[in-house]
Every structure is written in C-alpha cells, then in structure tokens.
VEXSE-272500 format. One line per 3 residues: number of its first residue (from 1); for each residue x, y, z of C-alpha. Coordinates in pm, 1 decimal. Example, Ala and Ser with C-alpha at 12.3 -4.5 7.8 and 13.67 -1.06 7.14 Angstrom:
REM VEXSE-272500
1	1230.0:-450.0:780.0 ~ 1367.0:-106.0:714.0
END
This chain:
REM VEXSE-272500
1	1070.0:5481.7:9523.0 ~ 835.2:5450.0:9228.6 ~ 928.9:5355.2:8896.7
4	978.4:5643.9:8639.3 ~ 644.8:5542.6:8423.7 ~ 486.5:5548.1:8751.0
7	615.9:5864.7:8860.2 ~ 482.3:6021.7:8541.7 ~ 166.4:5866.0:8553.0
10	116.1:6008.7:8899.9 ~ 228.6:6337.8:8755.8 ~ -23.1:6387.7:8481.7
13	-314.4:6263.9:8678.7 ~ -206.0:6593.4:8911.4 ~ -189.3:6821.9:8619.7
16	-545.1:6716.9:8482.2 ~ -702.7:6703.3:8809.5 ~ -553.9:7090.2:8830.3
19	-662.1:7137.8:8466.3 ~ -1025.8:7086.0:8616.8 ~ -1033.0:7230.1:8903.8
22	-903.3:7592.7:8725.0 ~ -1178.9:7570.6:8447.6 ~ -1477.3:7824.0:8544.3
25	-1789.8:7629.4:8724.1 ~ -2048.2:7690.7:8417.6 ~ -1769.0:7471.6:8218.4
28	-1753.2:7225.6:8531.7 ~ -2141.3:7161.8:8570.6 ~ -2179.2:7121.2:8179.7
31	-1867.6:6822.4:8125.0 ~ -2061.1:6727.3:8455.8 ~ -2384.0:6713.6:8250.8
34	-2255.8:6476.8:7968.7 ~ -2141.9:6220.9:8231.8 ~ -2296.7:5912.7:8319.4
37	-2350.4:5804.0:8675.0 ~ -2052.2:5598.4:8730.2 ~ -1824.5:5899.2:8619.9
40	-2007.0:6161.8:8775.7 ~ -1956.0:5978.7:9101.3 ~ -1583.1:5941.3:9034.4
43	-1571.8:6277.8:8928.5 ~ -1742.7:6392.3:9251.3 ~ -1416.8:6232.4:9457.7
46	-1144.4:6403.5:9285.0 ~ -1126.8:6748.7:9453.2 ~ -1340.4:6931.7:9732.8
49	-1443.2:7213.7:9457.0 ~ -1572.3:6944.9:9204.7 ~ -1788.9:6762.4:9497.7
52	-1883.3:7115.2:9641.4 ~ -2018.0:7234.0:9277.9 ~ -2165.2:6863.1:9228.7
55	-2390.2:6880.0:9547.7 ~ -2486.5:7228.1:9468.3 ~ -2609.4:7211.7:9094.9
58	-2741.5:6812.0:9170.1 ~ -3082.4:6920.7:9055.7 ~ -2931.3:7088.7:8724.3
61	-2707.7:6860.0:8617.0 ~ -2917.8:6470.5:8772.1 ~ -3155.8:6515.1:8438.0
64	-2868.1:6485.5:8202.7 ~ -2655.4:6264.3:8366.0 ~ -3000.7:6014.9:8433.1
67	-3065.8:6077.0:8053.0 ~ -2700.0:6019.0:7954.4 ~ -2689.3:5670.9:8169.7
70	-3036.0:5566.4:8043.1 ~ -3071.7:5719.8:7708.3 ~ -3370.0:5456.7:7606.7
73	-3527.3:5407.5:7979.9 ~ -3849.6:5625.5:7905.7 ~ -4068.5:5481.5:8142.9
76	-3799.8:5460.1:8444.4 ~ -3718.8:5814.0:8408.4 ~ -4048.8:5957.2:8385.0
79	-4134.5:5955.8:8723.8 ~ -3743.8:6130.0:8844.9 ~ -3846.8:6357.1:8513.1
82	-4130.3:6485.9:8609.9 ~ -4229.3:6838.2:8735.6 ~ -4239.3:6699.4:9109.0
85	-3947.8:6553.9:9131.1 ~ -3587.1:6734.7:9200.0 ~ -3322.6:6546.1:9080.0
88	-3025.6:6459.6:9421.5 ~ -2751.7:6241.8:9426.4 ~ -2983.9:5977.1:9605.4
91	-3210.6:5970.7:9364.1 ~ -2891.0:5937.5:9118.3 ~ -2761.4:5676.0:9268.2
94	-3115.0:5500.0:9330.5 ~ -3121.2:5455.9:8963.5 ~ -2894.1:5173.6:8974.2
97	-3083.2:4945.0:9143.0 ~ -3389.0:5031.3:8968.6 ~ -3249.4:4964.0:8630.4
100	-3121.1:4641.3:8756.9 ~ -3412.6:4507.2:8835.1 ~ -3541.0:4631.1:8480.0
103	-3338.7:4476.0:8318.7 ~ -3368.9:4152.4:8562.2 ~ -3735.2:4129.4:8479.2
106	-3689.5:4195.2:8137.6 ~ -3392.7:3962.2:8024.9 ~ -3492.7:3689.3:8242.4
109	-3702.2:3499.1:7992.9 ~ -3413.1:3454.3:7788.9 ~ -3281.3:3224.7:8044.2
112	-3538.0:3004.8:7975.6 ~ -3484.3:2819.7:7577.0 ~ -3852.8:2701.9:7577.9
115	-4026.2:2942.0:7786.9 ~ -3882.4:3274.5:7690.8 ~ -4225.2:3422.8:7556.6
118	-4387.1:3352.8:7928.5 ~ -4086.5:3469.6:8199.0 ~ -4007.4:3812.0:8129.4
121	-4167.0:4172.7:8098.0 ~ -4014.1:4430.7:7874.9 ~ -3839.3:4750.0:8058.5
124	-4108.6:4984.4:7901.0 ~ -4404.9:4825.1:7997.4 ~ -4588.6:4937.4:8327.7
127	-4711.4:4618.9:8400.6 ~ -4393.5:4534.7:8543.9 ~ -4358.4:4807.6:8789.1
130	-4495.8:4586.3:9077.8 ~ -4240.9:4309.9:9022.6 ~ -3964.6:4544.5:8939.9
133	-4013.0:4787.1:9297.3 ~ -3927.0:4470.4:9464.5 ~ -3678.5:4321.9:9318.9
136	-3489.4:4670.1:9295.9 ~ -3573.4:4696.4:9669.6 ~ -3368.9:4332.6:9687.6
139	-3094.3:4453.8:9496.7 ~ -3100.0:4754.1:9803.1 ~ -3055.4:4424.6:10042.4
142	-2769.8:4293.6:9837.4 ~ -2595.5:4603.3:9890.2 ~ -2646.1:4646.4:10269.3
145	-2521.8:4298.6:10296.7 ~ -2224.2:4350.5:10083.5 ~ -2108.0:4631.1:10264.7
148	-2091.9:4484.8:10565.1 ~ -1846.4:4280.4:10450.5 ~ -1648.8:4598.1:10290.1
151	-1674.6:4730.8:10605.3 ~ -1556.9:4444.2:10774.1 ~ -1267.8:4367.6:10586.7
154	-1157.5:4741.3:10619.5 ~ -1069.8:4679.1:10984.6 ~ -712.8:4542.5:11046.1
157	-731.7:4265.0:11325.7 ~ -517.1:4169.5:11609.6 ~ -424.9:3879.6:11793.8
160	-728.4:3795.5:12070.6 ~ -558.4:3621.2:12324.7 ~ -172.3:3453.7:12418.6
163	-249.6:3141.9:12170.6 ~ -325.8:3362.3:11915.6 ~ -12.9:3570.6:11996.4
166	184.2:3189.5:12016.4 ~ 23.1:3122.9:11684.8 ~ 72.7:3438.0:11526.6
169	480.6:3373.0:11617.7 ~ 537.7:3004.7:11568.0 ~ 248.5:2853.4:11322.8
172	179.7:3186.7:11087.9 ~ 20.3:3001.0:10850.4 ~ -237.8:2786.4:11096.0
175	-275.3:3202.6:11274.3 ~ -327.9:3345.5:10906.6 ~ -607.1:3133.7:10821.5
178	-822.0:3097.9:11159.0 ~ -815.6:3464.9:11129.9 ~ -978.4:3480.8:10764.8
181	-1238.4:3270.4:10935.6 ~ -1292.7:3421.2:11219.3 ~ -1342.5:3764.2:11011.1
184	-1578.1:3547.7:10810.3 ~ -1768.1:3459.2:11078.4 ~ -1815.2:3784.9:11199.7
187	-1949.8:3913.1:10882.5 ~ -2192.2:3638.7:10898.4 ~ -2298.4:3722.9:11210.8
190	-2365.1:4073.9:11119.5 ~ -2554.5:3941.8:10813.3 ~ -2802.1:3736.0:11021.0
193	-2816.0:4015.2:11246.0 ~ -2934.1:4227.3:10949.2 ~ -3160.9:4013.1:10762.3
196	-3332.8:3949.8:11196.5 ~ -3403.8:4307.9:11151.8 ~ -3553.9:4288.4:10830.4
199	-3942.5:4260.5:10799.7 ~ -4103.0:3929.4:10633.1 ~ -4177.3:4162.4:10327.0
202	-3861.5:4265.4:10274.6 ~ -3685.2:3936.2:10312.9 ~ -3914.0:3803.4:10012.3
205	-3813.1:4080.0:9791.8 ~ -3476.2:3970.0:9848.4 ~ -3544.6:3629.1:9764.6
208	-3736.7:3732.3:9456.2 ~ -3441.9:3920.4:9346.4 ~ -3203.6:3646.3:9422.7
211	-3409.9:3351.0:9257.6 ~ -3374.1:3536.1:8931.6 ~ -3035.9:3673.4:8892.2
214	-2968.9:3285.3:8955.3 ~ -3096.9:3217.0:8631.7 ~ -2833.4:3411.4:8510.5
217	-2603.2:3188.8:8509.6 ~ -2617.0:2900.4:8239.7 ~ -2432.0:2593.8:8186.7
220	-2634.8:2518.1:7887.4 ~ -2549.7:2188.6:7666.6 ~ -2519.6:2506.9:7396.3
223	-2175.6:2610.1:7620.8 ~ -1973.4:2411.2:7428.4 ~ -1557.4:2419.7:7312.7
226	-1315.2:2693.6:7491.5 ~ -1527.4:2994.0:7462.6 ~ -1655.5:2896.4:7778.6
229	-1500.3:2815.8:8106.8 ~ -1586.0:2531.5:8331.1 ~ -1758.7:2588.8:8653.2
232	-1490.7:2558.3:8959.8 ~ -1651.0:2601.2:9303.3 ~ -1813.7:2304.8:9400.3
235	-1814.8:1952.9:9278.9 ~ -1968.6:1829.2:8964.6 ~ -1860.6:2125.4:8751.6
238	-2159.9:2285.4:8785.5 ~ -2381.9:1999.0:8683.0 ~ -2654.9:2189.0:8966.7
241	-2495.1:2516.4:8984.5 ~ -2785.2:2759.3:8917.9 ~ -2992.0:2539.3:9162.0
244	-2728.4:2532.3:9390.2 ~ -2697.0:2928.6:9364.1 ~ -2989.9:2985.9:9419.6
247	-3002.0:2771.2:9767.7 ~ -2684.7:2922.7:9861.3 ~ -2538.5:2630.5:9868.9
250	-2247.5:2719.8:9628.0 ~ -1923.7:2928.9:9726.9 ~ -2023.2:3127.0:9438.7
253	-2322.4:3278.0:9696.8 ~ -2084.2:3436.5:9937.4 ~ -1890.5:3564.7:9701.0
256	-2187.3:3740.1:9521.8 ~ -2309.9:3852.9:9912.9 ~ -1934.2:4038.4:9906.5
259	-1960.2:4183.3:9567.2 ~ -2329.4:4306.8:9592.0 ~ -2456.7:4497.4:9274.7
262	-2190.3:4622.7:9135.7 ~ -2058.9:4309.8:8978.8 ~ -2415.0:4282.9:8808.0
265	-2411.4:4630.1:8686.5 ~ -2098.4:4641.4:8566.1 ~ -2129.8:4374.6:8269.1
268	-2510.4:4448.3:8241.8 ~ -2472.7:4833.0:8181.1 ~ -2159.8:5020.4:8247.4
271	-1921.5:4876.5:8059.6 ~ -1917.2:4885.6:7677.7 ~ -2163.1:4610.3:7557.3
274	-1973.6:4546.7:7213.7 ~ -1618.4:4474.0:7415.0 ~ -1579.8:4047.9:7398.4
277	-1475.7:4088.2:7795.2 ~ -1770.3:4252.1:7890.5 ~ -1997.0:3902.8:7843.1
280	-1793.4:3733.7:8074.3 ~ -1688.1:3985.0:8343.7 ~ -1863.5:3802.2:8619.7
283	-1769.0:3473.7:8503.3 ~ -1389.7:3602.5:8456.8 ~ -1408.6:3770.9:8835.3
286	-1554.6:3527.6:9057.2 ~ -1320.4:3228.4:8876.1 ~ -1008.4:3464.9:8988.1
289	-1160.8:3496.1:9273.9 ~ -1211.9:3151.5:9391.5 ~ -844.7:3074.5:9224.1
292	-688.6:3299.5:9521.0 ~ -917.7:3186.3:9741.9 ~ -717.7:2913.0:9979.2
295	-963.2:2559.5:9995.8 ~ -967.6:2562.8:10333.9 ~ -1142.2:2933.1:10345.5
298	-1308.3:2830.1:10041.2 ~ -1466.2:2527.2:10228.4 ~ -1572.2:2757.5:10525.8
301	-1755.5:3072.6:10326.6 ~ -1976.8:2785.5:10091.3 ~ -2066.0:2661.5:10486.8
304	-2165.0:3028.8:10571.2 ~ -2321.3:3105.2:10270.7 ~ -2560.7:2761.9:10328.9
307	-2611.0:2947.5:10703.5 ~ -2758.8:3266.8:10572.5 ~ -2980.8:3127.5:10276.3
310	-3133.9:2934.7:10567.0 ~ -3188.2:3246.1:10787.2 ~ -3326.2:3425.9:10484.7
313	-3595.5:3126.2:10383.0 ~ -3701.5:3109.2:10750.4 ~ -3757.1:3511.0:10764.9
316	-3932.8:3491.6:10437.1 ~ -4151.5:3225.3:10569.3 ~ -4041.8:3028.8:10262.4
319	-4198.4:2678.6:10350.6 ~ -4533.9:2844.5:10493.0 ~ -4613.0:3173.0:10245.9
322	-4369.7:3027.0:9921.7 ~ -4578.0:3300.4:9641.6 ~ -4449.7:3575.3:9812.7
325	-4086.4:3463.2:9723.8 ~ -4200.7:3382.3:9359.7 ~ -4177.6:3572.1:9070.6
328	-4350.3:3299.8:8799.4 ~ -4688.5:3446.6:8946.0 ~ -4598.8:3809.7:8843.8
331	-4485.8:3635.3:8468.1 ~ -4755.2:3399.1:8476.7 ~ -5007.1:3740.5:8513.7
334	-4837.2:3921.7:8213.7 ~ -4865.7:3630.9:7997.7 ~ -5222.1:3647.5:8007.5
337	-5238.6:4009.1:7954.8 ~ -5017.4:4008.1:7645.5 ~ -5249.1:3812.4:7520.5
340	-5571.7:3982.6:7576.8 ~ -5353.5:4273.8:7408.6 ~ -5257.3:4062.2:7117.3
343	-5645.1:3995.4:7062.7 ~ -5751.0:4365.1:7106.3 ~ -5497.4:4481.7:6830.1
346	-5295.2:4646.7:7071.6 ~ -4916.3:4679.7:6976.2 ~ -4600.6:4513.6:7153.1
349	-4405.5:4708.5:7387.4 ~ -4114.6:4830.2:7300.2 ~ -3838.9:4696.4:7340.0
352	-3483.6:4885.5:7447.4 ~ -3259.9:4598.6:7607.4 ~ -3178.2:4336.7:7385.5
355	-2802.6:4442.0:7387.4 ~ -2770.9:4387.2:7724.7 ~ -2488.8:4047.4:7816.3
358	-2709.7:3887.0:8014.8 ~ -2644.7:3547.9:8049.9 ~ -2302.5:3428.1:8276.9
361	-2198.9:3157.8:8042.6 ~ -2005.1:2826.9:8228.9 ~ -1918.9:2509.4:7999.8
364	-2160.1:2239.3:7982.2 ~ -2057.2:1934.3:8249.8 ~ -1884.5:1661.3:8070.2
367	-2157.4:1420.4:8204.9 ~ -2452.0:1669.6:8063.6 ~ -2270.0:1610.4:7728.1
370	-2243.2:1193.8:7761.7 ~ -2577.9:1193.4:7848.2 ~ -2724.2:1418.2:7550.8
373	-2524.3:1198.1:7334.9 ~ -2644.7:871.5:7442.7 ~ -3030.2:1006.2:7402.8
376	-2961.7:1128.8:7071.9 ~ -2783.3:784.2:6978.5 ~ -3065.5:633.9:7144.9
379	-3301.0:780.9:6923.3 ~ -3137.6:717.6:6594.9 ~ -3155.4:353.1:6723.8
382	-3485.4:366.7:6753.6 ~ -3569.6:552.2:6442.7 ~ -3374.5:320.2:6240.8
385	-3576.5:4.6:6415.6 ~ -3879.6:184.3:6310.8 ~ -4058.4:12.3:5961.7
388	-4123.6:231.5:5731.7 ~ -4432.4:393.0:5660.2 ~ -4688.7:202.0:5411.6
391	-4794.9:350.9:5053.5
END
C-alpha cells in the first residue's frame, strides 16, 4: 500500500487535473497559450478533453506557445509566423530541433579559446540557415536512433532456448547480463539497419551535427579544483575524450545514441539557465549513468558504439567526400563575410544566446596538468637564462 505522503500526493494531482478539466475551454486554450512547448506537451497527456481541445485550437494557440519558448528567436520564427504558415503540433515540436542546431552553430565558437571569432554564426543571422537546416535535420537522426532504443528496451524479453531457460534458473547473474547484451545488440542492429536506409546526404548531416555537439564537451586545463568532475568512461580520464566522442569510440557515444536530443535540450533551453545544476545536467546524467552501468555491459555498448560510427563514416563517404561532413567550411565562409560587413559599415548581428550553458565541463587530466606545469617551469628556466637586454 502506498505511504500516506504518497497517497496524498496522488490525491491532489487528481483534484487539479479535475480542477482543469471543469474550467470552460476559452480558459483552457488561453493557460494553454502562456505555455511553453515542453508543458504544452505534458499538458496535452493529462486528460482526453485537454488533448482533444489542444489538437483542435493548435493553430490558435502554436504562435504563443512558439513565442513563449523562443521569446528572442526572431529569425527562426519568422518563417512558422508568417501568413502561410498554420501553426500544428509538428511544426511545434519541429522547433526543437531547429533551435538546437541554432544554438549549436551559434555557441560553438566558444568551444574554441583561440578561435572563437572564426567557428560560430549568431542565431539571428541568415547566413547560417544552410548550416543550421542540416544540422537540425541531424539532430532529427539522433532522435530516430534514440528511439529505437526506447522502443527496444520497452519490450520485456524471454528466455530463447533450454540454456537460456538452464541459465535463467541456475547462473541468474551470467542469464541477466547476456541478455542486456543481446538487447544491445539488437538495437544495434536496428541502428545499422537505419542509418543503410539513410541517403549519403543525410548521413553527413548527421555527422555534421555530431562533430559539433562533440565540442561540447571540454576538459579544458581551465577545469580545475572540485567544481568539476573527472571524466569516467574510458581510460585516461578523458585525456582524448572529445576526440574520442566524436569517433564513437567512447561509452559516452552510446549513451548519447539512447538519450537523443532531449538531454541536449534540456540544459541548453528548458531548464532554468540561472539554476547551478542546470550547467552540468549532462555531465551529472551520463556519470550516473555509467555508475549503474555494470563494466562488463559497459565494455560491450563502447564496442557497439565504435560499430555504428564506422557504419555512419562509410555511408557518409567520410574518407572519399570528407567536406560534406565538415562544418569549418560553412565557418570558414562566414568569417569572410563578417568581414566584408565590418568594412562596409554594416552592424553586428544580434546577438540573443549568450545565456545559454553550453559547454559540458569534465576536470582537466592529471597528466594535462603535469605537463602545463613543466612547460611553464620550463619557460621560467629559460627566461631566467636569458641576459638581459643592453642600454
């Protein structure tokens, strides 16, 4: 039986669900209109009236609840806003993807220390648009891919044959495991089966998308003291981890492929940018992950994940057609154009993102920190060697 503070939780989420459901629909559709799109779609699950009334005043209340998720994306919205367009809970929900990839293309330069002025084009600026359609059609790909494994690991298994039955009764733990890896390794095989189906196009989009959320993640010699957390899933405490991410060679990889999007959007946009936590959300998640993760399962998904990156780089033709997969050439193009800007008077863009937690902050590797040392004693060596200058 539930506990009592249970029971009354349970209790007054009835009564306010009821509370809604018995207010008139032109009160409905406007608390539906101050929403954002997280909570609309939450709201949409609670009762058949609410998703009824939802569906059928989509194109009334999508402007507002666009608007109220985006408040300073101007140049994303204008094409949903426009007299054309009807608002539906597609076009809703496409917004996600197309505002991570905004902000993707926009915050990436600040992954760079030295090159931030070249790698990057602000949200607001059209020049981006042809970078940004892709990579928000690779965040799409993220999301097919992570739902197969959703999917997957919605459906209950049973024992395949009489050794799996002998297992399953005399060596629970041995059964328990092969059977995490054999669901594994059917989720795999779905994923190859999907990216096969993919064209070469759309497989490069993906990899776009995927070689820069890698720079996301930072173990900077700047991550230094307890603030940040060391890097756990592979060897070397991340000494190569954003290289190794983005080969897929990391367990990090397939955990990413089974979170999709949503891990990204949640500390990049929907939730509250001035809470400490919200910087490290993906950090704090995928190290709780991988701490509940047994090795030996562990060991298994950073093989798979090395499988699929493979697949992927031979669909996208990476060794053969390589620009297609790389984004510097879209940066590289902007650079020049800001410049010819700069010289024509023309103003900056502006710019609406600079709140956004970008960065996934790990600690520096001890051996990163011995080695910046002895350079920098190094150096004061030689500068004390050094004569001084003549008068």
């Amino acid at each position: 039986m539930p506990s009592l503070p249970r029971r009354r939780a349970a209790q007054q989420h009835i009564e306010a669900t009821l509370s809604l459901v018995n207010l008139p629909d032109d009160i409905l559709i406007l608390i539906c209109s101050h929403c954002r799109i997280d909570e609309l779609l939450t709201l949409r699950l609670t009762t058949r009236k609410t998703r009824n009334l939802i569906d059928e005043y989509i194109s009334t209340i999508g402007p507002s609840v666009a608007r109220s998720t985006l408040p300073l994306s101007d140049h994303l919205l204008s094409r949903h806003e426009s007299a054309t367009s009807t608002f539906t809970l597609q076009s809703l929900k496409a917004l996600i993807p197309e505002q991570l990839a905004a902000i993707l293309v926009d915050r990436h330069r600040i992954a760079d220390e030295w090159l931030q002025s070249r790698y990057g084009v602000p949200a607001e600026d059209p020049f981006g648009d042809g970078l940004r359609e892709r990579v928000a059609h690779g965040w799409r790909i993220l999301r097919d891919l992570s739902n197969i494994s959703r999917t997957e690991h919605d459906t209950k298994g049973t024992p395949k044959s009489a050794t799996d039955l002998k297992n399953m009764i005399f060596r629970p733990a041995h059964f328990k495991m092969e059977a995490l890896k054999y669901k594994e390794d059917i989720i795999l095989q779905k994923r190859l089966d999907y990216i096969a189906r993919l064209s070469q196009r759309q497989t490069q989009d993906y990899k776009i998308m995927y070689i820069l959320f890698s720079s996301a993640f930072s173990t900077s010699f700047s991550n230094m003291g307890e603030e940040y957390k060391p890097w756990p899933f592979d060897f070397g405490d991340g000494i190569d981890g954003q290289r190794e991410l983005r080969k897929g060679k990391t367990w990090l990889s397939w955990y990413i492929l089974a979170e999709g999007p949503d891990l990204f959007w949640q500390q990049w946009w929907s939730l509250p940018h001035n809470d400490p936590q919200t910087k490290n959300h993906i950090r704090d998640r995928a190290i709780e992950a991988f701490e509940q993760t047994p090795e030996k399962l562990a060991d298994h998904q950073r093989i798979l994940a090395r499988t699929l990156q493979k697949a992927v780089n031979v669909r996208a033709s990476l060794e053969t057609d390589f620009d297609e997969s790389n984004p510097v050439r879209y940066f590289a193009a902007y650079a020049k154009e800001r410049l010819m800007r700069r010289q024509a008077g023309i103003p900056a863009t502006r710019e609406i993102l600079d709140h956004v937690p970008f960065l996934v902050n790990f600690r520096c590797p001890e051996e990163i920190v011995k080695r910046h040392e002895a350079l920098f004693a190094e150096r004061n060596t030689i500068r004390v060697r050094q004569p001084p200058p003549r008068e």
